[in-house]
N, C-alpha and C positions, 0 to 999 in steps of 0.2 A: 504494500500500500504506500501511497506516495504522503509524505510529511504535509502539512499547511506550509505552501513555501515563505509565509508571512512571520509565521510562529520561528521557524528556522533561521532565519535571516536574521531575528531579533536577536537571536542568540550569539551573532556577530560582534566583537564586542566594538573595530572601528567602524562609524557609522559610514565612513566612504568606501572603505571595502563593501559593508552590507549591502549600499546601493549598487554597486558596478555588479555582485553576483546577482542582485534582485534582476536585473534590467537581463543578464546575460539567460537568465533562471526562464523570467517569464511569457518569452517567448513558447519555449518550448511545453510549458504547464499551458500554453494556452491551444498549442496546436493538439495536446492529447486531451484536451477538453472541449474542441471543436472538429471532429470527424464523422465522414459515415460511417458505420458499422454492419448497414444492409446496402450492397450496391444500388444506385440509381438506374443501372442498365441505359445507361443513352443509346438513342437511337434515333432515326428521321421522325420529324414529331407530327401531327396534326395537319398540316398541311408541307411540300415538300421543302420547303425553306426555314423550316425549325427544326430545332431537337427535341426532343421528347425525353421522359422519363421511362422506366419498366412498363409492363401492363401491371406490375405489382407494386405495392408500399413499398417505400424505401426510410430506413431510421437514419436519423444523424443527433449526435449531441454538437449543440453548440455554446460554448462556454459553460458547459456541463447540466443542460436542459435539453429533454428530451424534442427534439422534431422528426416530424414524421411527412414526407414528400409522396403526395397521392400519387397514386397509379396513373400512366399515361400524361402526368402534367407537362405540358409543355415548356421548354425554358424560356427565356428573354429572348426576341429578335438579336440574329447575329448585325451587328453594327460594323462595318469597316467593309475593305477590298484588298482580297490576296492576289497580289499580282503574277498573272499566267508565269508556270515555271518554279513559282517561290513556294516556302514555305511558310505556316504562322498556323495559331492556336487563340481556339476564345474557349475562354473558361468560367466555367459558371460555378456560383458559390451559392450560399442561402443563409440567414442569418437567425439569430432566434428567436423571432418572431415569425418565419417562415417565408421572408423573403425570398426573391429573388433576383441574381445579378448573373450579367454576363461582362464579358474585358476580353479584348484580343489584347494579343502582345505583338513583340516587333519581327515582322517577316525577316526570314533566314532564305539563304540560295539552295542551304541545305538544310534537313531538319535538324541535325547539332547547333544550328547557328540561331535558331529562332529564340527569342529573348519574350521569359513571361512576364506577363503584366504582373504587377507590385499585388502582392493578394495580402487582403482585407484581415487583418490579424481576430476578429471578433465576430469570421463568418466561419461557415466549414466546404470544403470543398466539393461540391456534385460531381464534378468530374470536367472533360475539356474534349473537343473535338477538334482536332487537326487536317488542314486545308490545304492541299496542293492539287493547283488548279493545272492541268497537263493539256490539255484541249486546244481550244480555241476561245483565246479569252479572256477575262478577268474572273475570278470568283467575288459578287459583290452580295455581302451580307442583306437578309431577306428580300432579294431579288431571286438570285438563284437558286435554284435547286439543289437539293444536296447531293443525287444522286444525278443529276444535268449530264445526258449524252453530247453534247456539244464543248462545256467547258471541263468537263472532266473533275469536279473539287477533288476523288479521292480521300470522300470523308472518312478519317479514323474515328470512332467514338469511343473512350475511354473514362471508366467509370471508376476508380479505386477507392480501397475503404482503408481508414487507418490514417496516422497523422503523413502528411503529403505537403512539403511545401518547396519547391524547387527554385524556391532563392535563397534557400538557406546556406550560408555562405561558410567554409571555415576560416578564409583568407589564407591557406596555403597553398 
């Protein structure tokens, strides 16, 4: 069982130590207090230019409150344009009231090079669909199709459960 990292930290006797482990501490108490724990299942949602949810519920705690993302919801309209060839990701979170959010990050030529969007420390992560548009075209958020014979997007939909945050940095 994990300590109150409040209760812990007091325990620090200098107070500028205490804060620099607080700060380094709290990230990571937050990311395993905002997770799914039942996949979201994305998939092409409702009509062909969203995402969608499972046909089944999906759990998340967010900042350690129960939500529960209904069956078949669809997610936020994708916002942006992935330029024919490139790569990029929009990623959808929910927060604990049961919002929801979508964020593209910055297209990549390859998909190592795609840069994610800064994600929401006090949301938990649905999951992210990846865009590379091979066709003829641009991939433009809720214009196109996801599954588009012509522009090709090559949607991946990717659903993980557990703490997930890919800018988590070590600096080495």
């Amino acid at each position: 069982m994990l300590e109150n990292l409040i209760q812990r930290i007091n325990q620090v006797k200098d107070r500028s130590d205490a804060r620099h482990l607080f700060l380094i501490l709290e990230g990571i108490y937050e990311a395993l207090r905002s997770q799914f724990v039942v996949s979201a299942g994305l998939r092409i949602g409702g009509t062909t230019t969203l995402v969608r949810s499972a046909a089944t519920d999906a759990y998340a705690t967010v900042r350690g409150k129960l939500v529960k993302l209904t069956a078949a919801t669809n997610m936020p309209v994708l916002v942006g344009t992935v330029v024919n060839a490139t790569f990029n990701v929009f990623v959808f979170t929910i927060d604990e009231a049961g919002n929801l959010f979508t964020q593209m990050g910055t297209a990549g030529g390859t998909l190592a090079a795609v840069k994610w969007p800064p994600l929401h420390r006090n949301r938990a992560l649905v999951g992210f669909v990846i865009i590379n548009p091979t066709g003829t075209g641009n991939f433009v958020g809720n214009t196109t199709a996801m599954a588009d014979g012509t522009v090709v997007p090559n949607a991946v939909y990717v659903s993980p459960i557990g703490a997930f945050n890919p800018n988590a940095q070590t600096g080495v």
